[in-house]
C-alpha positions as CSV (number, residue, x, y, z in Angstrom):
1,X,130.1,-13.2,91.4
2,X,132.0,-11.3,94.1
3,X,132.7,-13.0,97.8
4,X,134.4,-12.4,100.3
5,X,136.3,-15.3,102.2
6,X,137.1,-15.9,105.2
7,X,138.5,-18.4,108.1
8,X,136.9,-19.3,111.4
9,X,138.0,-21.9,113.9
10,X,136.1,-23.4,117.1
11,X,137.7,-25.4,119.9
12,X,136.0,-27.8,122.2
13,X,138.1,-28.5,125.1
14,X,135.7,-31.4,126.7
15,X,136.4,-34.2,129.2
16,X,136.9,-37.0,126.9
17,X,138.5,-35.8,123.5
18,X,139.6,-31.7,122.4
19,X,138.1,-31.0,118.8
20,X,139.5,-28.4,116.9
21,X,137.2,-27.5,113.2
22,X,138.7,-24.8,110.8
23,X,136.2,-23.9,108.5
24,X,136.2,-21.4,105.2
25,X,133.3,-18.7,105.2
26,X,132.5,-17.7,101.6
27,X,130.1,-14.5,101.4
28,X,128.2,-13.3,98.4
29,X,128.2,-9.6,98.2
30,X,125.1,-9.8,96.2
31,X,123.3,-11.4,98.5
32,X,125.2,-11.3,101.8
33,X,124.3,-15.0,101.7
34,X,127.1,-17.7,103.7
35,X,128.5,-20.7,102.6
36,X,130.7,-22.9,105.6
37,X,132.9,-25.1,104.1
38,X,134.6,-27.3,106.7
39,X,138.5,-27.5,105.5
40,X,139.7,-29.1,108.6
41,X,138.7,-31.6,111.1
42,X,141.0,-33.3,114.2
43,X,140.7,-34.8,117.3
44,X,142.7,-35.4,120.5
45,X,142.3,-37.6,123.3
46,X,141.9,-35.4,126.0
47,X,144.1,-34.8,129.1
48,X,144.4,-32.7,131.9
49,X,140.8,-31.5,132.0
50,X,138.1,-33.3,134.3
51,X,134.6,-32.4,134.0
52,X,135.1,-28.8,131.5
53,X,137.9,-27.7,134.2
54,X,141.6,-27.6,133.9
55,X,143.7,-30.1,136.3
56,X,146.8,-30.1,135.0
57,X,148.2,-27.2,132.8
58,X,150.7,-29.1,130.6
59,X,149.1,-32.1,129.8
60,X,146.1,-29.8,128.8
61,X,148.5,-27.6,126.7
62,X,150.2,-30.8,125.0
63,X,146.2,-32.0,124.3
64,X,145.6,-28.9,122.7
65,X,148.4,-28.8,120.5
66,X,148.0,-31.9,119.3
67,X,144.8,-31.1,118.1
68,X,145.2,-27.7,116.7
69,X,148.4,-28.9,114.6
70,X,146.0,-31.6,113.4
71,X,143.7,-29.2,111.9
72,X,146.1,-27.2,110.4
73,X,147.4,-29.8,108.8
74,X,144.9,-30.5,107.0
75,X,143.0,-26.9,106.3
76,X,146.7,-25.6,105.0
77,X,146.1,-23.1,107.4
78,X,147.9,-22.0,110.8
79,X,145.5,-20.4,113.5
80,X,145.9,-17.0,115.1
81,X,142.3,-17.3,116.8
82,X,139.5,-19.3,117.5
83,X,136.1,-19.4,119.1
84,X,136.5,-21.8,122.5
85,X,133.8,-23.6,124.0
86,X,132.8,-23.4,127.8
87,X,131.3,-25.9,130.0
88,X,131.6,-27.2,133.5
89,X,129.5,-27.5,136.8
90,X,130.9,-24.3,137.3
91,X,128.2,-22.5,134.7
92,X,125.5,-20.4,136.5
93,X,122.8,-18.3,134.5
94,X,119.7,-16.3,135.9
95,X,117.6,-13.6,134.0
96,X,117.5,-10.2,134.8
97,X,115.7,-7.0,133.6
98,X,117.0,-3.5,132.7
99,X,114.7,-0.2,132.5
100,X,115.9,2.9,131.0
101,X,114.2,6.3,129.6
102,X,114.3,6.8,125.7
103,X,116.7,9.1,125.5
104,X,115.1,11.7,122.6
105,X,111.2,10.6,123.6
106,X,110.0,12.5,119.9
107,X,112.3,10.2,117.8
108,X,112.6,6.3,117.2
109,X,114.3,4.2,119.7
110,X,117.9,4.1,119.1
111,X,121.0,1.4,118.6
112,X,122.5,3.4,121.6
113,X,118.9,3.0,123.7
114,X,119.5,-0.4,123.4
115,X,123.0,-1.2,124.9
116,X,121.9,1.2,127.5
117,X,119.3,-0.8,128.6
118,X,121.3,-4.0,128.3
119,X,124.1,-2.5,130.2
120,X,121.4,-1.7,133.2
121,X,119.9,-5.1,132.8
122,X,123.5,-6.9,133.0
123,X,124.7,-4.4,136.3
124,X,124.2,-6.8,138.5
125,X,126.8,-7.7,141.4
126,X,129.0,-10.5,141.0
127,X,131.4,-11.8,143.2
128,X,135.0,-11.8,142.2
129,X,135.5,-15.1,141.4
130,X,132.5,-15.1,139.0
131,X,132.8,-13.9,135.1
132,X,130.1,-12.9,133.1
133,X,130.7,-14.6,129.3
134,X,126.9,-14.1,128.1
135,X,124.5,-11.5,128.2
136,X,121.3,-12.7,125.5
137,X,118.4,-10.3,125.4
138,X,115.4,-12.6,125.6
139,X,112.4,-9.6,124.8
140,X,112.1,-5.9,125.2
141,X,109.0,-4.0,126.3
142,X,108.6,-0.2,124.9
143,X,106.0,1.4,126.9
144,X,104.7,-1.9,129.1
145,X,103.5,-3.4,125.2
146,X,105.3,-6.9,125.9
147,X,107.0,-9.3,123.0
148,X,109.0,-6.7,121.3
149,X,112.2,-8.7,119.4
150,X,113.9,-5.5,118.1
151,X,113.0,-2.0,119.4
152,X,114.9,-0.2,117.3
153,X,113.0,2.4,115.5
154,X,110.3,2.1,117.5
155,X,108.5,5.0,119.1
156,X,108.0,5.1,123.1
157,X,109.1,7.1,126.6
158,X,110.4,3.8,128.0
159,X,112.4,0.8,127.4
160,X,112.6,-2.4,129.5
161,X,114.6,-5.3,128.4
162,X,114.6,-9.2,129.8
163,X,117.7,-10.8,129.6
164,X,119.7,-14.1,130.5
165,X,122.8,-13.8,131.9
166,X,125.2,-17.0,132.2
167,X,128.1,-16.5,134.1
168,X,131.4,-19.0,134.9
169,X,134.3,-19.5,137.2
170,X,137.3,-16.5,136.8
171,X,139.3,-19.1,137.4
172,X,138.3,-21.5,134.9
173,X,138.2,-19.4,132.0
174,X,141.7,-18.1,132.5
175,X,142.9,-21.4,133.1
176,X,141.5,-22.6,129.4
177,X,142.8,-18.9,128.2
178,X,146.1,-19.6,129.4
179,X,146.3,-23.3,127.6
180,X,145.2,-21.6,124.4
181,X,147.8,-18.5,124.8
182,X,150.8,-21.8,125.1
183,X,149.4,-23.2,122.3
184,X,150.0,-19.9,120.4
185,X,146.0,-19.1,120.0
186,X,144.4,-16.0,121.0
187,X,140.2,-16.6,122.3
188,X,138.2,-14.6,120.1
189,X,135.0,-15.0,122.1
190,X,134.1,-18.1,125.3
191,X,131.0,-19.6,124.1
192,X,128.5,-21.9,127.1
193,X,128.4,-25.1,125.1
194,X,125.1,-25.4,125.2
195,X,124.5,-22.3,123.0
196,X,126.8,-23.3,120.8
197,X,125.6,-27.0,120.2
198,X,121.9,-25.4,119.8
199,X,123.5,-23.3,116.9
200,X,124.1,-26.4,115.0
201,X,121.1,-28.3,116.7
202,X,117.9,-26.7,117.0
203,X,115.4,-25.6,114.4
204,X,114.0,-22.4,114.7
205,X,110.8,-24.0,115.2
206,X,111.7,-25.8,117.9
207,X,113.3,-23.0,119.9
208,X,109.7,-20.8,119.1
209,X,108.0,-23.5,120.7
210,X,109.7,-24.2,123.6
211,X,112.7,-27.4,123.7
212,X,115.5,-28.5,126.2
213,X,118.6,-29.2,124.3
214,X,120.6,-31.9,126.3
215,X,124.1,-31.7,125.6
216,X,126.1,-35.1,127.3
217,X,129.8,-34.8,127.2
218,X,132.2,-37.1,128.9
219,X,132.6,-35.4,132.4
220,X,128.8,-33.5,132.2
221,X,126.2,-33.0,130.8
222,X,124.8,-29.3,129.9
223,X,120.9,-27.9,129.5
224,X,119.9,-25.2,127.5
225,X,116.1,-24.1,127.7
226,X,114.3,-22.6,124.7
227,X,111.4,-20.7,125.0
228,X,109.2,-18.2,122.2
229,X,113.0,-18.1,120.1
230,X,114.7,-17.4,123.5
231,X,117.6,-18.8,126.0
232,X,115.3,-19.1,129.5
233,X,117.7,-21.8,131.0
234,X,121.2,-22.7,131.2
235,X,122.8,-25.2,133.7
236,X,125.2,-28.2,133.8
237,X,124.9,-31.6,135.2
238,X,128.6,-32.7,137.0
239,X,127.6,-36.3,135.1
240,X,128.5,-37.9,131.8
241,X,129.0,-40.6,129.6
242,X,132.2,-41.6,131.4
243,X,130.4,-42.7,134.5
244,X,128.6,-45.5,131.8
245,X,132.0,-46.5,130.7
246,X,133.2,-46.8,135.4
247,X,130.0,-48.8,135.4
248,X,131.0,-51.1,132.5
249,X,134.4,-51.1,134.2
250,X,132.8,-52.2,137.9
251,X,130.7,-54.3,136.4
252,X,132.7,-56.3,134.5
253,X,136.0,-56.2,136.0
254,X,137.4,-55.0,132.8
255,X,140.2,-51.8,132.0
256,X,138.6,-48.4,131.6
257,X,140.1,-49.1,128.3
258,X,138.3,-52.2,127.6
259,X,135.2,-51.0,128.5
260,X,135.3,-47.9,126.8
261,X,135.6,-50.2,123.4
262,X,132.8,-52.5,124.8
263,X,130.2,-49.4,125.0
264,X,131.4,-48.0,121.8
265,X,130.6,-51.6,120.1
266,X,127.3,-51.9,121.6
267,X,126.0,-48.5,120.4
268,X,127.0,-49.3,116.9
269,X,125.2,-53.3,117.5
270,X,121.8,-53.6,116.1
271,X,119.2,-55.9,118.1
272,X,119.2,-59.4,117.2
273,X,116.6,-61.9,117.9
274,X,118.9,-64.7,117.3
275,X,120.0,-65.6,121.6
276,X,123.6,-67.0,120.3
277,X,124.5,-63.1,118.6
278,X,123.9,-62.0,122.3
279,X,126.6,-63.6,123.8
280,X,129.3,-61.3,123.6
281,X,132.9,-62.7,124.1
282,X,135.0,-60.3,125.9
283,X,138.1,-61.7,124.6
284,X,137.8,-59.1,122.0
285,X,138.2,-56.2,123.7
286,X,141.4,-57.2,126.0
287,X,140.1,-59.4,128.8
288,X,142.6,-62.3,129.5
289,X,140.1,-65.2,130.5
290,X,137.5,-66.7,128.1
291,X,134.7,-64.3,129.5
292,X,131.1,-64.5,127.5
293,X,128.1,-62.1,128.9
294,X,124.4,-61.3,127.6
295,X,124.7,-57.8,125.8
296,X,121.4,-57.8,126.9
297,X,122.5,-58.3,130.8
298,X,124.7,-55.0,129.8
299,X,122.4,-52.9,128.6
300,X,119.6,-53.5,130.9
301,X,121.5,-53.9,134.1
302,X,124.4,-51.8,134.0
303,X,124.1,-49.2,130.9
304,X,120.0,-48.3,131.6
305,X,120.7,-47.3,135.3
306,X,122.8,-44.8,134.8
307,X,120.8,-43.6,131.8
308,X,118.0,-42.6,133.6
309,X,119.9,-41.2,136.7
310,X,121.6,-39.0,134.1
311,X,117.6,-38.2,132.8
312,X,116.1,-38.4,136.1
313,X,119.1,-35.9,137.3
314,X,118.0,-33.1,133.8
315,X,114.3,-34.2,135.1
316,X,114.5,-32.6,138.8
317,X,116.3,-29.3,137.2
318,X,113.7,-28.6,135.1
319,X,110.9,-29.5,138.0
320,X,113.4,-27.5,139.7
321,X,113.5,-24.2,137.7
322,X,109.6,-24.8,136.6
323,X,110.2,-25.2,133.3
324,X,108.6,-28.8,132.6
325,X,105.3,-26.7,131.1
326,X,107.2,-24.4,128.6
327,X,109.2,-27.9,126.8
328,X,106.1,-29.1,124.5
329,X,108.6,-29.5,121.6
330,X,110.3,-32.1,123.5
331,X,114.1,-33.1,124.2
332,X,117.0,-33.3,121.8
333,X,120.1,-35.0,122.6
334,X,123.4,-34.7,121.6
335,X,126.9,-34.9,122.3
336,X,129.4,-37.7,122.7
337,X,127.3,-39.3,125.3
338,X,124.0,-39.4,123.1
339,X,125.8,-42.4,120.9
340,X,125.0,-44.3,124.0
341,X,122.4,-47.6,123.1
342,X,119.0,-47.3,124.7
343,X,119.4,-43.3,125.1
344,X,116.3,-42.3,123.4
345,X,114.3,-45.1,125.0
346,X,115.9,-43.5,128.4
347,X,115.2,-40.6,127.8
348,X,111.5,-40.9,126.8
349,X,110.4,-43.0,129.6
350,X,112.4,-40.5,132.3
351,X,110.7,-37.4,130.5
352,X,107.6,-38.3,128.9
353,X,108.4,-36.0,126.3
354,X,109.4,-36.3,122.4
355,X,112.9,-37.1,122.1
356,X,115.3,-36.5,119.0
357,X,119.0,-37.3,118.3
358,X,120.7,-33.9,117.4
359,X,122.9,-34.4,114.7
360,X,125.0,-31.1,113.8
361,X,123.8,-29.1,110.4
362,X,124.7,-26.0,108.6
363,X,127.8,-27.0,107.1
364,X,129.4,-27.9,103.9
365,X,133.1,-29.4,103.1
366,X,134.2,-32.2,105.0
367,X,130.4,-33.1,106.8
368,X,131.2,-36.7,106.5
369,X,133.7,-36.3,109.5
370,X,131.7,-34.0,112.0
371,X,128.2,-35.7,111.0
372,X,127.6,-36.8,114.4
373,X,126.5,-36.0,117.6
374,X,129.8,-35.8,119.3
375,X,130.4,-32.7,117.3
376,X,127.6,-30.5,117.7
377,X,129.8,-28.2,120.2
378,X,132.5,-27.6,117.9
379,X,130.5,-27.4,114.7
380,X,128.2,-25.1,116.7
381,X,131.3,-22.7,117.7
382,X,131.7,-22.1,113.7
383,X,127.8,-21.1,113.1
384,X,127.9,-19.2,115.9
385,X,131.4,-17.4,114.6
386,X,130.1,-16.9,111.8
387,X,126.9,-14.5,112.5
388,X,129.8,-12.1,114.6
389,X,131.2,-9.2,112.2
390,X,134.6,-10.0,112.1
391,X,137.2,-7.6,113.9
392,X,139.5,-5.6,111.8
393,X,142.6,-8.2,112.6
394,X,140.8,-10.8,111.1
395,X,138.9,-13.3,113.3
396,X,140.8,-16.7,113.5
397,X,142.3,-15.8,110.2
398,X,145.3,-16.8,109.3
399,X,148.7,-15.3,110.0
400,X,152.0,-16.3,107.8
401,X,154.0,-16.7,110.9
402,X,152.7,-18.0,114.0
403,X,154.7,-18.3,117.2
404,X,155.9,-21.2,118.1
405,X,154.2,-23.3,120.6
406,X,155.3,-24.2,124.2
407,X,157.0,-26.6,123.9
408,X,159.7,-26.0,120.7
409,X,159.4,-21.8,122.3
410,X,161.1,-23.4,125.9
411,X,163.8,-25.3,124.1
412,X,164.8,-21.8,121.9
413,X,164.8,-20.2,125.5
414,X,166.8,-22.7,127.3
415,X,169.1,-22.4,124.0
416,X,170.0,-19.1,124.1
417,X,170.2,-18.8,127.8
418,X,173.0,-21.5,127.7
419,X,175.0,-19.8,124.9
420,X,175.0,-16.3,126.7
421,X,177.9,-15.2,129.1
């Protein structure tokens, strides 16, 4: 049996941790069938980015780093390139349409008809400080006859085409492009997180149908709208799972550190009817005085709140963009922030929908370590890699001798500067 291998990498540079997965791609050439085999896994606390943006360059770039070497580590392999993930209040997305004429009206619609007509539908005007990173075809039309998936080799005079466009900051994304260039990695493609969590997420079902896909990170929390297999909706919500762990913080009078552990613990809890397992003695998790409280008094009065402010918040968009009518499949939630206790109960009383934790699929390897929610992003960035024909370079793959990174590249530098005359 003949394959072909090869490596593919996706970064998550989020609010509260920066993931890096390097995965192995084996095709069959009999088949053209895939298997993903995850070969390495790491995680970095992370610093310098609030809410998907860049605040302060090095500490991002030392993040990175430590989470890229990580990875390498453990796949054996060192990166040249990598598929980054892009969030932030600073997404935008609206849908646009393109109309063009068929350019041989006796023949079949063409490959070349089509990027034509997605070229006219994505002309719009942008300011300067906006980028365009997506431009998904939702349906064509050949000759008014709605529906159409894939024109080409079609018959018709004209072709119409309804896409989504989702556009971010200029400078954000070269503020992430520049941490990744330090680090010694070159962005093969930006990727809106919520496109690439609903890569590892969503069933095709469930995008057919019509879903929301609710992606809660530390710093936000990012929509993505399915509709008959199509993207309708992309936004971000400048709220997160962070703002549970101020609360706990506030509320308790604790570190950020302390409470932090204290949310962590109480996801993992299962109820208890027994009243003396309730008590919960904050001695534990670093407070200095003998402090017992009700995990019940936490959940209820401080964690639910913000739960459904964050739902209430996704609620209003929706109303907002009219969408509520074109969900019936329901919610799924993932992300860091979906680990939270009471989400799902939260999330079904703010929406009156079905609600399902999103746990990433699609892989093979190590699945024990991204099994989670907290993953979907990253694990998405490799699904999503994976159905892009690689460029002749070699997407993410591996190069003998990298660079060096910023930090051991600045101390050659300085070397050689001091021993010249």
């Amino acid at each position: 049996m003949k394959t072909k291998s090869r490596v593919i990498a996706g970064i998550e540079l989020g609010s509260s941790k920066i993931t890096t997965i390097i995965a192995s791609a084996q095709t069959d050439l009999a088949d053209f069938s895939t298997t993903l085999n995850v070969v390495g896994v790491s995680t970095a606390e992370s610093r310098g980015i609030r809410k998907g943006q860049i605040v302060d360059l090095e500490e991002a770039i030392e993040a990175t780093i430590s989470s890229v070497e990580g990875a390498e580590r453990m796949a054996g392999y060192n990166l040249a390139s990598a598929y980054v993930s892009l969030g932030g209040a600073h997404i935008m997305s609206q849908n646009t349409r393109g109309v063009v004429a068929v350019s041989n009206p006796n023949e079949e619609i063409s490959k070349e008809d089509v990027e034509r007509v997605i070229d006219a539908a994505s002309a719009v005007s942008l300011p300067s400080s906006r980028q365009l990173i997506h431009v998904i075809p939702r349906e064509y039309l050949v000759d008014g006859e709605e529906g159409v998936k894939d024109p080409i080799g079609m018959t018709g005079v004209r072709l119409e085409v309804e896409t989504h466009l989702i556009t971010a900051s200029a400078a954000a994304v070269k503020n992430i492009e520049k941490v990744l260039n330090e680090v010694g990695i070159s962005v093969d493609e930006f990727v809106y997180c919520g496109i690439a969590a609903s890569e590892a997420i969503l069933t095709k079902t469930e995008k057919e149908l019509g879903c929301v896909l609710v992606d809660i990170g530390g710093g936000t929390t990012s929509l993505a709208v399915f509709n008959e297999g199509s993207l309708i909706y992309s936004g971000v919500i400048p709220i997160g799972s962070k703002n549970v762990t101020n609360d706990l913080a506030i509320g308790l009078r604790v570190s950020l550190e302390s409470s932090e552990k204290i949310k962590v613990m109480l996801s993992k809890s299962k109820p208890s009817k027994d009243k003396d397992s309730d008590q919960l003695n904050l001695t534990s998790f670093g407070v200095e005085e003998n402090k017992k409280i009700s995990k019940k008094t936490l959940v209820e009065g401080i964690i639910r709140p913000r739960l459904n402010e964050i739902f209430t918040m996704v609620k209003n968009q929706l109303e907002k963009e009219k969408l509520m009518s074109k969900i019936p499949s329901g919610i799924v939630v993932t992300g860091g922030g979906a680990n939270v206790i009471g989400l799902e109960e939260s999330a079904r009383r703010m929406l009156q929908y079905p609600v399902r934790l999103g746990i990433p699929e699609g892989m093979n390897g190590l699945i024990d370590d991204v099994a989670n929610p907290s993953f979907a992003t990253p694990v998405g960035l490799i699904l999503y890699g994976q159905k892009k024909t690689p460029k002749d370079s070699g997407t993410s793959f591996v190069k003998k001798f990298k660079l060096p990174t910023k930090g051991i590249a600045s101390k050659i530098i300085t070397t050689l500067k001091d021993l010249l005359p």
